[in-house]
N, C-alpha and C positions, 0 to 999 in steps of 0.2 A: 819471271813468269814464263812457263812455257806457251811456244804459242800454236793451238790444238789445229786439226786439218780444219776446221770452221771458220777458226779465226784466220788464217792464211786463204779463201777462199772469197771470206767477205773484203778482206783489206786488199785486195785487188781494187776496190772503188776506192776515191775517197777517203781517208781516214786521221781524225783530228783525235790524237790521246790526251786523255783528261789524267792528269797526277794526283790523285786520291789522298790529301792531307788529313781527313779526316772532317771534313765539314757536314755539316747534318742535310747541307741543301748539294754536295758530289753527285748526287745520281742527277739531278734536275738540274746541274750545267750538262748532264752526256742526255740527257730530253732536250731540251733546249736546240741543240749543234744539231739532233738527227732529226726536230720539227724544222730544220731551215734548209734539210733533204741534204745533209754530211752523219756521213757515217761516224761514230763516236764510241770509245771503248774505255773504262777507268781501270788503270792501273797501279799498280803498290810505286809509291812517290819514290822512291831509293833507288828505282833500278837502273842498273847500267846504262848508260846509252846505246849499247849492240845489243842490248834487250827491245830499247825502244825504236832500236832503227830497224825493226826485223819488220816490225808493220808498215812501212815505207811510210812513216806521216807527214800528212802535209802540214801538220800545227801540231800546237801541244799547250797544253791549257793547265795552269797550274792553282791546284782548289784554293779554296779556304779552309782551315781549321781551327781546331780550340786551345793550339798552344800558340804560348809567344816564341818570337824567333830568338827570344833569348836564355829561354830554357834550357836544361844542361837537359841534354839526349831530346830536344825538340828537331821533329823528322826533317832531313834535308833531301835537297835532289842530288846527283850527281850533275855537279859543276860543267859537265863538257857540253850540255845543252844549250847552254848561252853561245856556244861556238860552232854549232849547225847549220848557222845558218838558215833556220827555219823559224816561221815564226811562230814568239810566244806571250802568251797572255796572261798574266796574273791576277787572281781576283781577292781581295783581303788578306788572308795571312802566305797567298802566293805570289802577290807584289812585296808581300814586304820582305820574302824570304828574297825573293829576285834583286830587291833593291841592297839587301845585308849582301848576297853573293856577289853583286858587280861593284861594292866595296862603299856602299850609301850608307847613312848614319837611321838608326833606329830603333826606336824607345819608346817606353809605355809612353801612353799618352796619360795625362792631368785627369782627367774621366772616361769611364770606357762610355761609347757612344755606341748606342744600341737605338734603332727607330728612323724615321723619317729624317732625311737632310735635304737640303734645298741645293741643289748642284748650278756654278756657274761655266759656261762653257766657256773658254778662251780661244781654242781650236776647233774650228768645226770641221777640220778638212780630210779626216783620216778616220781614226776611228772611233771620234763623235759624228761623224755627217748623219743631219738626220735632228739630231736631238738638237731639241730649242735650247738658246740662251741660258732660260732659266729653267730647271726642270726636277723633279722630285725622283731621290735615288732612296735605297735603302743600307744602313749601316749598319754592322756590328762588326766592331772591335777595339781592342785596347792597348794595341800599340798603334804608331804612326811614324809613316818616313820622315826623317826632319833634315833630310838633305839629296838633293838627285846624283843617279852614278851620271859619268860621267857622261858625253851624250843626248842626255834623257832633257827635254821640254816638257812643260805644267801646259796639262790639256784639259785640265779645269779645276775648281777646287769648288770647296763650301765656307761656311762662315767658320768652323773649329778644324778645318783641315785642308788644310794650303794646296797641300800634293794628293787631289783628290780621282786623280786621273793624270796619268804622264806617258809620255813613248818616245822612243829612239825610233823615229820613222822608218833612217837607212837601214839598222838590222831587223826594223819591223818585231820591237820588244815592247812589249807596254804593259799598264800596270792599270789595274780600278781597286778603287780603296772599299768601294759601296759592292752592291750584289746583283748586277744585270740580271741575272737567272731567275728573279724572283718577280712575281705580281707586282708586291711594293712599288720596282722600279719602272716604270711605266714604259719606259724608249729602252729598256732592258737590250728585248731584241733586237732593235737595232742596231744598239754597239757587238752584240752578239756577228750578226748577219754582216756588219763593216770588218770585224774582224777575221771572219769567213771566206768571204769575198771578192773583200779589196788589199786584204793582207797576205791570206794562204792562199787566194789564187780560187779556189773552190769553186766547181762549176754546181753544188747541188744535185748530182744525180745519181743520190740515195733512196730508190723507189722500190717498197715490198713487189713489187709485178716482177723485177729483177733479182729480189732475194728467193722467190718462188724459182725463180729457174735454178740460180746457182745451186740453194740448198737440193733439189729436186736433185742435181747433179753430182752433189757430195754423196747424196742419200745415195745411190745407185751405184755410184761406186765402190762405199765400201760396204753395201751389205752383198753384191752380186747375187748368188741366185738362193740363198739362205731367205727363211722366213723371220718376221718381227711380230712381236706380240705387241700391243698396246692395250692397257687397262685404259676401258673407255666408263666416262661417270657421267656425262652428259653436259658436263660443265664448260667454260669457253677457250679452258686451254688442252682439254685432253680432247676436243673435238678439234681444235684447228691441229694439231700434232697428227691425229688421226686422218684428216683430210688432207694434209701435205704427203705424209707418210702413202695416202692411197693414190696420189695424184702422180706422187714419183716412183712405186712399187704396185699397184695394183694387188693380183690377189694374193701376193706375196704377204701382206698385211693381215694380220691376225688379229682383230679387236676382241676381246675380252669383258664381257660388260655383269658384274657381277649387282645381282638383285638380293640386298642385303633387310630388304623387309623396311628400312628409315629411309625410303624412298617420297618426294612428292606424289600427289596424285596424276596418274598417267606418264608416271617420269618413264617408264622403260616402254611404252606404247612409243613415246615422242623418239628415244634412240634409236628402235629399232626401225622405224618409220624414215628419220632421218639417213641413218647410213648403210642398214641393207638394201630400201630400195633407190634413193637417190646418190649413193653415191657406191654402191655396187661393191660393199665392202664386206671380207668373209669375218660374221659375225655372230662370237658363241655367248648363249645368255644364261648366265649359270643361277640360277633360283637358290639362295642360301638362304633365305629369311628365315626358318625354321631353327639353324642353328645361330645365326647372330642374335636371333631374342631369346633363345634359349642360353644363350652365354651371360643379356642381358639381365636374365630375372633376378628382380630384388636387387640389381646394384642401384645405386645412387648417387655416388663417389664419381664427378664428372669429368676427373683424370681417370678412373678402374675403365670407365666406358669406354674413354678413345682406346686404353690399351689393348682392351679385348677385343673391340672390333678390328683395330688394325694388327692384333695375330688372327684372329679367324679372318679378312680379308686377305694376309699371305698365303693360310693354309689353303684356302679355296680358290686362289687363284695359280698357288701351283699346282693343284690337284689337277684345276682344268687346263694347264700347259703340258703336263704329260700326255691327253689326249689329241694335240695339235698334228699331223702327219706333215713328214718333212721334214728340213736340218733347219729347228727353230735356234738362232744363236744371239738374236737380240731383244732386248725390251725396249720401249720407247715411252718418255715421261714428258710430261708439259711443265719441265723446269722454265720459268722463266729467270730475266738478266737479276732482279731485287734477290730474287733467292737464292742464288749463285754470292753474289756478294754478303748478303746480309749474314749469309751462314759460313763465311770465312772463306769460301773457296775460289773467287773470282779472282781476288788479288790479297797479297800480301800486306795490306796498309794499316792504318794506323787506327781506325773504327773498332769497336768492341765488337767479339759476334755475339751481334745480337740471337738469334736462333737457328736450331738446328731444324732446317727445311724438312719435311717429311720427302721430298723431291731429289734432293743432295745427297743426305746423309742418312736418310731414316730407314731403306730398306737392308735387310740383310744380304751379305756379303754372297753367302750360298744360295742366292737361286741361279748362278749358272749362267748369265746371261751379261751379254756387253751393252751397258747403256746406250745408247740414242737419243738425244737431245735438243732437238734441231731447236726450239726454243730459247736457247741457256742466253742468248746474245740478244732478247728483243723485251720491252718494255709491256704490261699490258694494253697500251691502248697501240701498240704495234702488231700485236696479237691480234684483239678483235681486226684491226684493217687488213691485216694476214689473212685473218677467214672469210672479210668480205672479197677480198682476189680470188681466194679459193671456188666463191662459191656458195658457204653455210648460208642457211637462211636465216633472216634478221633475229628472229628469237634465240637462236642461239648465240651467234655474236654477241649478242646485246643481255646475253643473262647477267644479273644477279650472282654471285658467290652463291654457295652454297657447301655447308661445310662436310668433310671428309667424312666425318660418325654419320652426318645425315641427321634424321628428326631427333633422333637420341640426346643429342644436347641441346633440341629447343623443346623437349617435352621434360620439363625439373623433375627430381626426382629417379622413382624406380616406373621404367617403361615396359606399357603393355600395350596389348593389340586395341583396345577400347580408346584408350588415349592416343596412341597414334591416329587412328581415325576421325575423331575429333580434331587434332591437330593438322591432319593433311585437310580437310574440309575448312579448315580456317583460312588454313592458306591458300587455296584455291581461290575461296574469296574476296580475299584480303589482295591477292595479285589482280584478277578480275577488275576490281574498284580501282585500283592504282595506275593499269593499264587505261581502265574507262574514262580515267581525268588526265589522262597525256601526261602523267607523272613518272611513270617508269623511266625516263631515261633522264630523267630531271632530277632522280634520285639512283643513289649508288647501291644501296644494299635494304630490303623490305621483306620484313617475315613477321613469322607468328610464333611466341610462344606462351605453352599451355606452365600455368606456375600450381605448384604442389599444394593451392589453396582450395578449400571448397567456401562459396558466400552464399549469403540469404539473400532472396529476390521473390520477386511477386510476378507469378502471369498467370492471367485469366482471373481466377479466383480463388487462387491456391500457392502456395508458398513454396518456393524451390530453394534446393540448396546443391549448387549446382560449382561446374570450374569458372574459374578466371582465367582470359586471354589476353595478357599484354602484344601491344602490337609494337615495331619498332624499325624504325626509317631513319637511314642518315646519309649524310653526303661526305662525302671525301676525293681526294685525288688519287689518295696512297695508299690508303688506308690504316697506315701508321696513326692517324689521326683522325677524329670522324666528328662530325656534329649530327645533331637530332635537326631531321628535316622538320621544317615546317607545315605541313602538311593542313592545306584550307578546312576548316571547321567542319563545314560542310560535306566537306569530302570521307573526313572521321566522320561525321554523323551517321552517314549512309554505312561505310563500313561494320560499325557498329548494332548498328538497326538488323541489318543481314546476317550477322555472327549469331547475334541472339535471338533471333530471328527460324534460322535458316539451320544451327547446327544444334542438334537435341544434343545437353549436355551440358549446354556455356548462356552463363545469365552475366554473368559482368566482363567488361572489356576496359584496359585501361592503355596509355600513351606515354612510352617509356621516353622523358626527355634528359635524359643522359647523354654526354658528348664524350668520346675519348682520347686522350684520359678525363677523367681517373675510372670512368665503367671501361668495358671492353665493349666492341660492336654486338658480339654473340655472349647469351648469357652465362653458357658454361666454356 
């Protein structure tokens, strides 16, 4: 992997590389390392060691994944990391590959063990200190070491797995068969933080207050006296992108904020509010609504939508980049680190790409401009603490998603100006009530939408036949996964009462409880 001027500027602190085997839970050992204030970066598992010694690390943490080490073409590392002298960690199918390379015996086990195990410690003194005797880990896998390299000490086991924890003190190598990184394991972190610590030496002093300066300092470097465009949507990562970018360039920064008509209510009062006058940034507001619902009329097809709004958002936002004065030569995007990997580009490894980021890969080649990404390297909730350093005010930080098309895929169907309006007044009130029960940060993603039905209702003394508004609340970390919040009875009731209530148009309201999978969060 190459290693970009960003990554050479962060890995000056700090830096523990995580070897990307392909495990579902890789991202959330490189969370884990940078919540215990060490910097962390995953890499494709194959690579050279003058690849991996280029980020001078102080550890190297080797994943788990979904093959056996005995697979024909199952990923290996390069062997000369055992001999660094640095230390290394293996967690599930990266102890066992550690323990097959320093020449240990190992083979399916008799049943794959997946769930809860009861962990007994033998060694407290290294890198169990901390964790009790007896203590609850999380497992899955299907092979198991059935003998130690040579060396190597049993630093605890379980009732169906002998070598459930082992290390060579002196080279400071060791091996967990279970999954620190995860809830399940309860003293997780702790072996995490001893392995940090007391093994790589790691003083912790991976703090965004520091990342603001460095990157502030990359930034300026190489844009020198050229201007940056950033397409500004109001959302939590194209706002902290934009507040760094102004913080390190002033009015060199170009925010571009295109009013696409599938906007919230008072969505572009709140941008303009927020960053022309607080944060003193030159900022052009280009009014397209006219042609994005004129492109929309009569579609339905909730793939034809996104595509048409994301060619009429390129054409309108290079139209308004040819009016910029000055040598505009960059764009600036709020990629963050998931979308970088998810979409194949962060590293070479062993994971399916899963999809093509609209961030990475989705814009065209010809508009002229050198990306900017000060982002690519931080997690979401690194972001949101990004933009509290910065400065943004809580409501931004703390938004809600809010998707690219805009209201367009929460109003089903063919969208018009009547429905939208109805739709934005839902959600207006719908966030209102959410906000009013100290719910909002309590839940990860809250909206409204209007379904292609019309139903029978009764008010007053006459009979309507009026839309339906499902409402829909869930929680997640990753969003890869999401459950329907639980939201108190009460708290729907009142919701509910005000929608039908409060917006001419809407007699019924229903509660979408779907979890994903198998729904998706947003309907289309």
């Amino acid at each position: 992997m190459q290693t970009s001027n960003s990554d050479q500027h962060i890995s000056q602190s700090e830096t523990v590389l995580i070897l990307d085997f392909g495990s579902q839970y890789a991202q959330l050992i490189a969370r884990r390392v940078r919540e215990a204030g060490v910097y962390s970066i995953l890499v494709r598992p194959n690579a050279p060691v003058a690849e991996l010694m280029a980020h001078k690390p102080i550890g190297i943490i080797l994943s788990g994944g979904p093959s056996s080490v005995s697979d024909a073409g199952a990923p290996r590392c390069d062997p000369a990391i055992f001999d660094l002298g640095i230390p290394i960690l293996g967690i599930c199918y990266g102890m066992q590959l550690t323990s097959q390379m320093m020449g240990a015996k190992v083979e399916g086990a008799p049943t794959r063990e997946y769930g809860r195990a009861n962990l007994e410690v033998r060694d407290s003194s290294g890198l169990l200190m901390g964790v009790p005797t007896n203590s609850t880990v999380w497992m899955s896998h299907g092979d198991q070491v059935l003998e130690l390299p040579k060396g190597f000490q049993v630093l605890a086991s379980t009732p169906t797995c002998p070598f459930a924890a082992v290390g060579d003190s002196k080279r400071k190598i060791f091996g967990v068969q279970f999954h620190p990184e995860v809830t399940h394991t309860p003293h997780g972190m702790d072996i995490i933080r001893n392995f940090l610590f007391r093994s790589c030496g790691c003083h912790g002093n991976w703090r965004m207050s520091d990342f603001v300066t460095a990157e502030s300092d990359r930034i300026r470097e190489r844009v020198g006296s050229a201007r940056v465009l950033c397409g500004l949507s109001g959302g939590v990562d194209s706002s902290v992108v934009a507040a760094l970018l102004a913080k390190a360039i002033g009015r060199q920064l170009v925010c571009i904020f295109v009013d696409n008509g599938l906007l919230r209510k008072n969505e572009r009062a709140l941008v303009e509010s927020t960053f022309r006058d607080h944060f003193d940034v030159d900022l052009r507001v280009v009014d397209a609504s006219k042609e994005f619902l004129g492109d929309l009329d009569g579609i339905t097809d909730p793939q034809e939508k996104r595509r048409l709004i994301g060619h009429r958002f390129i054409d309108v936002f290079r139209e308004a980049a040819k009016t910029i004065d000055g040598d505009v030569k960059f764009l600036a995007q709020g990629t963050l680190y998931p979308d970088v990997i998810e979409s194949g580009h962060g590293h070479a490894g062993t994971a399916a790409n899963i999809k093509l980021h609209h961030n990475v890969g989705g814009l065209p080649a010809d508009l002229g401009f050198e990306l900017i990404e000060p982002l690519r390297h931080l997690f979401k909730d690194e972001v949101r603490t990004l933009g509290e350093v910065l400065g943004l005010p809580a409501h931004i930080v703390w938004r809600h998603p809010f998707p690219g098309p805009g209201l367009a895929v929460r109003c089903l169907g063919a969208v018009s100006e009547p429905q939208l309006r109805i739709l934005r007044d839902c959600d207006e009130i719908l966030l209102e009530e959410i906000v009013a029960a100290d719910l909002y940060r309590k839940t990860d993603q809250v909206f409204a939408v209007l379904l292609p039905v019309r139903s029978v209702g009764v008010m007053g003394d006459g009979r309507t036949y009026d839309s339906v508004v499902a409402l829909r609340a869930v929680t997640t970390q990753d969003f890869m996964t999401a459950d329907w919040a639980r939201l108190p009875y009460d708290v729907l009731a009142t919701i509910s009462s005000r929608l039908i209530n409060e917006v001419k148009g809407v007699n019924r309201v229903v509660y979408d409880i779907s979890s994903k999978p198998p729904a998706t969060i947003e309907w289309e």
